[in-house]
N, C-alpha and C positions, 0 to 999 in steps of 0.2 A: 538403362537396362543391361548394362555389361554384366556379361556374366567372367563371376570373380574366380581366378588363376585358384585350380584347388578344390573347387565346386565339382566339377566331375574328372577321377581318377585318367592317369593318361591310359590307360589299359582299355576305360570304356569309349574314349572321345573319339573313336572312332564312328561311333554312330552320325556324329554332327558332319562328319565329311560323306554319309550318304543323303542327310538331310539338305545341307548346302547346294551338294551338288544337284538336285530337284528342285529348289527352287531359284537357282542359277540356269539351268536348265531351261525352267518354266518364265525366266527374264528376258532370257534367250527369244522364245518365242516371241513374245509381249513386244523385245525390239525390234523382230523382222517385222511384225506385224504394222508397227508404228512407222517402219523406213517405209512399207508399202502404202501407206493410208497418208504421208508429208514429205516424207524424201528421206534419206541421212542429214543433210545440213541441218535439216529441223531434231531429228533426234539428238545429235549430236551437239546444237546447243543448248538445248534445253538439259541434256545434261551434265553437261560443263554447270549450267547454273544450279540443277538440285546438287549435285557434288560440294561445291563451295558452300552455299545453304547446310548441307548437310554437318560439313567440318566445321563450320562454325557453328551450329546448333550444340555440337558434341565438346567444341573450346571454351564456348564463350557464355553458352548459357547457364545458369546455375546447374549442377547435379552432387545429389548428396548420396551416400551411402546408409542404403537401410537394408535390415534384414540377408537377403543373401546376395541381394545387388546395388545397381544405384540406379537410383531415380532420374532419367529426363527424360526434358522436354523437347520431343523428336519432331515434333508438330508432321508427322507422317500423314494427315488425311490433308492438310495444304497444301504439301507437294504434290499432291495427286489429284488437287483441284485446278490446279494454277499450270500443274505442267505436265499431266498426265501417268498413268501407272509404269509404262516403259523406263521414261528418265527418271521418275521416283525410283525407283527399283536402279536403278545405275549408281542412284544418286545415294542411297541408303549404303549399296555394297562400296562405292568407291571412297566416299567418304571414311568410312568405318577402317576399310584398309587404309589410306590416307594416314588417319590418327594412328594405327598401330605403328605402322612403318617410321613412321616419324619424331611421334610423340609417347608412343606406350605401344614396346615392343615384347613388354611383357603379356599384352592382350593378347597376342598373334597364334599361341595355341588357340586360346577361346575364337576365332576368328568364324569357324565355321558354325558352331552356336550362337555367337550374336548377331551373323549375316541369314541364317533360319530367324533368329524368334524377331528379324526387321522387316523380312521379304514376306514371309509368309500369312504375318498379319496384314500386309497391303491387300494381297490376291485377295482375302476376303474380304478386306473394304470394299474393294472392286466390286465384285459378287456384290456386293449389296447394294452399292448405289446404281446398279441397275435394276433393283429392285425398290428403291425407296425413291426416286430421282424421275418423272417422268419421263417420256423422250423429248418432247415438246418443252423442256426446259432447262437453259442454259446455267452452269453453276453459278453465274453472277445472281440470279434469280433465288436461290437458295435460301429456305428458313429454318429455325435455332433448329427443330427438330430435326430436321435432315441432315444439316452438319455435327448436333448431339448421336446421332446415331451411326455415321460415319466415325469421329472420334472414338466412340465408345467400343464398337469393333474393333480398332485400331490395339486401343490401348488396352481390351479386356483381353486381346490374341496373344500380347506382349507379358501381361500377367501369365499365361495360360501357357504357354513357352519358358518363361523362368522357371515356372513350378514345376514345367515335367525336367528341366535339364536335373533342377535340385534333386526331384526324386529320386530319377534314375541315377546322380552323382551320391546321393547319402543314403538314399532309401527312406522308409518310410515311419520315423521317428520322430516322435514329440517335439524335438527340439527343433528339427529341423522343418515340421510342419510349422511352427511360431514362427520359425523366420518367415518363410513363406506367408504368410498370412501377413505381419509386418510389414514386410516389400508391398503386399497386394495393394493394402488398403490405403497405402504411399503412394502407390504409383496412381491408384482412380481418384486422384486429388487433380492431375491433369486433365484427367476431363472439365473440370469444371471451368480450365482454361483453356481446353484448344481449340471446343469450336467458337468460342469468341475471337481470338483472332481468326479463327475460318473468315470469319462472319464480315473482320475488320477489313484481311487482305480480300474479300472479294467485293466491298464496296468500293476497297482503293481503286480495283479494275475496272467496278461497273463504274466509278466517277473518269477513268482513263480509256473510253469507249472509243476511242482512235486506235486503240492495240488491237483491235481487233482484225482480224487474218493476219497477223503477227507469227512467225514460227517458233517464234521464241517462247509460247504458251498452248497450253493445252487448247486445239480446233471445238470442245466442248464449252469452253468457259463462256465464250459468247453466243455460241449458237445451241439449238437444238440436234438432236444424235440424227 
């Protein structure tokens, strides 16, 4: 889902560094809140490992260029199964700086549009799998539908983010609606893939039920809220 050098004018990108900074902001929180409820050690490694995860999702996995971005696979609602919304959110921004600084320094304007259209489709994961996820049930427990509706959040917020940077960067033209539409109906091809590995990585866990009070994973995955 990088959003492409050129897509929004430098004169308007200033917008993405008030959006950034709100959901930087709002990560902020998420991590004091996660240091109060495990400690730092725990947050701390767990996101060292969404981080790694991360940069190699964005290396190593395929990603092609459609319409007015490119397509991957962020597997964003796994990280937040396995290791909670705090280090997911660490792990989206750090990684993504990571790859810029290193490997595509030309992203690094766009930095603050593709760390909005990562973080901000999490928060709403969130919101929702407290609404579709019992309390009384641990995400190893977890069925197609519940991890189809976490993915689909995930990945329809990321559509939904590309579309407004396009608008706002070209406005509101036929050509640039078709890309858009392009990109979209590219990118909800992933759903039909992420929550099966949801589904894959949480029975690796449920089959590795010794991890359990492990800080190296999200305190939900084996218990109830």
């Amino acid at each position: 889902m990088h959003i492409e050098p050129g897509l929004v004018a430098e004169g308007k990108i200033w917008l993405s560094y008030v959006t950034a900074a709100g959901a930087g902001g709002y990560a902020l929180k998420l991590a004091a809140d996660a240091v109060r409820e495990r400690g730092i050690v725990s947050l701390v490694a767990r996101s060292i490992a969404t981080t790694v995860l991360v940069f190699a999702f964005f290396e190593m996995l395929p990603h092609h260029p459609v319409g007015v971005s490119e397509v991957h696979l962020i597997l964003g609602s796994t990280l937040f199964l396995i290791f909670g919304v705090a280090p997911a959110a660490i792990g989206l921004a750090a990684g993504l700086a990571i790859q810029g600084i290193f490997f595509a320094p030309f992203d690094l304007p766009q930095y603050g549009m593709n760390v909005t259209t990562l973080l901000v489709p999490l928060f709403a994961l969130t919101a929702l799998a407290h609404r579709v996820i019992a309390p009384d049930t641990p995400y190893v427990q977890l069925k197609y539908r519940q991890a189809l509706a976490l993915s689909t959040t995930y990945q329809a917020g990321i559509v939904v983010w590309v579309a407004f940077w396009a608008f706002y960067g070209h406005g509101f033209t036929a050509e640039n609606a078709a890309s858009i539409l392009s990109f979209g109906a590219a990118y909800m091809l992933v759903i039909l893939v992420e929550p099966l590995v949801d589904l894959a990585v949480l029975a690796a866990a449920k089959a590795l039920y010794g991890l359990k009070g492990s800080p190296l994973f999200e305190r939900r995955l084996y218990n109830a809220a």
